[in-house]
N, C-alpha and C positions, 0 to 999 in steps of 0.2 A: 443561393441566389448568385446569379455569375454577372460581373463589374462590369462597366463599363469599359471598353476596348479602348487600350492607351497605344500611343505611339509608344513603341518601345525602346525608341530613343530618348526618351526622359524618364526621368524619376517617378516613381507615382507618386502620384497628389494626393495628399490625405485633409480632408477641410476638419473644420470643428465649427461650431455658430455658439455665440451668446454675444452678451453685452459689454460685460469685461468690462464694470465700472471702476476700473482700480487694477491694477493686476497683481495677484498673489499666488503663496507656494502653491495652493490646490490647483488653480489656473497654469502653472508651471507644470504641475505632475500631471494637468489633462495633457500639456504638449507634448510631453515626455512620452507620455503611455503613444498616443496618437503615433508619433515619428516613432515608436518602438515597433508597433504593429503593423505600418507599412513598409518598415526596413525589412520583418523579418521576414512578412508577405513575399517580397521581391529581391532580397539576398544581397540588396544593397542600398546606402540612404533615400531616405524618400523627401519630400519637400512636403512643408505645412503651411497651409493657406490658414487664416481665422477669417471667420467671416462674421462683423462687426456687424448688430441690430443699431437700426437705427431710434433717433432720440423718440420719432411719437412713438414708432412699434414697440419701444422702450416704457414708456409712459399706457400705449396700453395694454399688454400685459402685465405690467409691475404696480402700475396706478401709480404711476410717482416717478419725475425726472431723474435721469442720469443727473449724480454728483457732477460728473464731466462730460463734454460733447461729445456727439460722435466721431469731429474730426480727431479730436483730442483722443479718445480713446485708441483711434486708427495709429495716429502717431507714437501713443506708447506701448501699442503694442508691436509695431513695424520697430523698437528699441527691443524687445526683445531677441536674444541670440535663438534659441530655436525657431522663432518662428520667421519664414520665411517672406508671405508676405501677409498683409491685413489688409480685408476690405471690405467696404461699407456692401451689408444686405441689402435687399428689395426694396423698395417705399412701400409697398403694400405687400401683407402677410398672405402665404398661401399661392405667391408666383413662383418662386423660383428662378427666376430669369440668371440670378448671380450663380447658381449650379450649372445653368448651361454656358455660361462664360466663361467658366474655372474647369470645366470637364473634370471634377475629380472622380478619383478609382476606387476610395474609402470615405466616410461620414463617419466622422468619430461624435456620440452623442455624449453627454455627460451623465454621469449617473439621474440627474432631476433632470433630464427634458423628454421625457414622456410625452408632453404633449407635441412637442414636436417633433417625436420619430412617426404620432400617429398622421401627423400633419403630411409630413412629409413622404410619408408610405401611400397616402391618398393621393398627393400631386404623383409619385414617380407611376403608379395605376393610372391613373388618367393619361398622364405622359406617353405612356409606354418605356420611360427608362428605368434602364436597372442599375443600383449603384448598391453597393455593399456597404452594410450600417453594423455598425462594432459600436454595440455600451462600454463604457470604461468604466474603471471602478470609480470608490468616493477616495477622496484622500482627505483623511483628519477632517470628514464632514462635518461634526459639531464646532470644529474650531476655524477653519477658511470657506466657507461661503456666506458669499459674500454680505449678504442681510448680516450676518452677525458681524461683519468687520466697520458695520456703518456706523 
C-alpha cells in the first residue's frame, strides 16, 4: 500500500491512537517501536504524533471513565520526551477528521486494536486515502496493559 505523499521537507509523521490512561513502559515501547519504524523508513528521525480518545469514546468502548481526563492525559503525554506532540481524537468514532489535520505517512496500531485497524481500513475505502498501517509488537503484555495496572 503506497503512503500518503509528504512534503519532504519534514519528518514523517508517524501517529499511534488510544487512551493512554496513565502512561507506562508498554506505552513507551509502543513510541519507541513507532519512531523506530519511521526513522528507518526515511533514514532519518521521524516526529510522533499520539492521538488521545476522547473521555465519552473512552467510556463507550471501555464501558467505564478514564481514571484521568482527557486534557489531562493530553498533557502527560505532551511531558513525554518521545513523543512529539499529543492530541485529542474526533468527538465522534469513525470520522477521522484528526488524520486529515495531522497528514500522517505511518499508523502505528497496537498489538489489541484490531478493531480499529478494521475501523479505520473502512473510513481510508471510503475516503479514498491511503496511509500505511504497521502492527507493533506486545511488550510484557501480561504485565503493562493497561486494565491490569488499574
Amino acid at each position: 500500500m503506497s503512503m500518503v505523499k509528504s512534503n519532504p521537507a519534514r519528518q514523517r509523521r508517524v501517529v499511534v491512537f488510544g487512551i493512554f490512561d496513565g502512561v507506562h513502559d508498554g506505552h513507551r515501547d509502543l513510541f519507541r517501536q513507532a519512531l523506530r519504524l519511521a526513522s528507518l523508513a526515511q533514514g532519518k528521525p521521524a516526529e510522533l504524533v499520539v492521538i488521545v480518545g476522547r473521555d465519552a469514546i473512552a467510556e463507550k468502548l471501555k464501558h467505564k471513565r478514564p481514571k484521568y481526563s482527557e486534557t489531562e492525559r493530553v498533557e502527560m503525554l505532551k511531558k513525554e520526551p518521545l513523543v512529539d506532540d499529543a492530541i485529542l481524537g474526533d468527538k465522534e468514532l469513525s470520522t477521522y477528521t484528526v488524520l486529515e489535520r495531522c497528514n500522517p505517512d505511518i499508523v502505528c496500531l497496537g498489538y489489541d486494536q484490531n478493531e480499529l485497524e478494521v475501523d479505520l481500513r473502512k473510513w481510508m475505502k471510503k475516503s479514498g486515502k491511503e496511509i500505511l498501517f504497521v502492527r507493533l509488537r506486545p511488550y510484557e503484555k501480561e504485565k503493562f496493559h493497561s486494565s491490569l495496572l488499574r
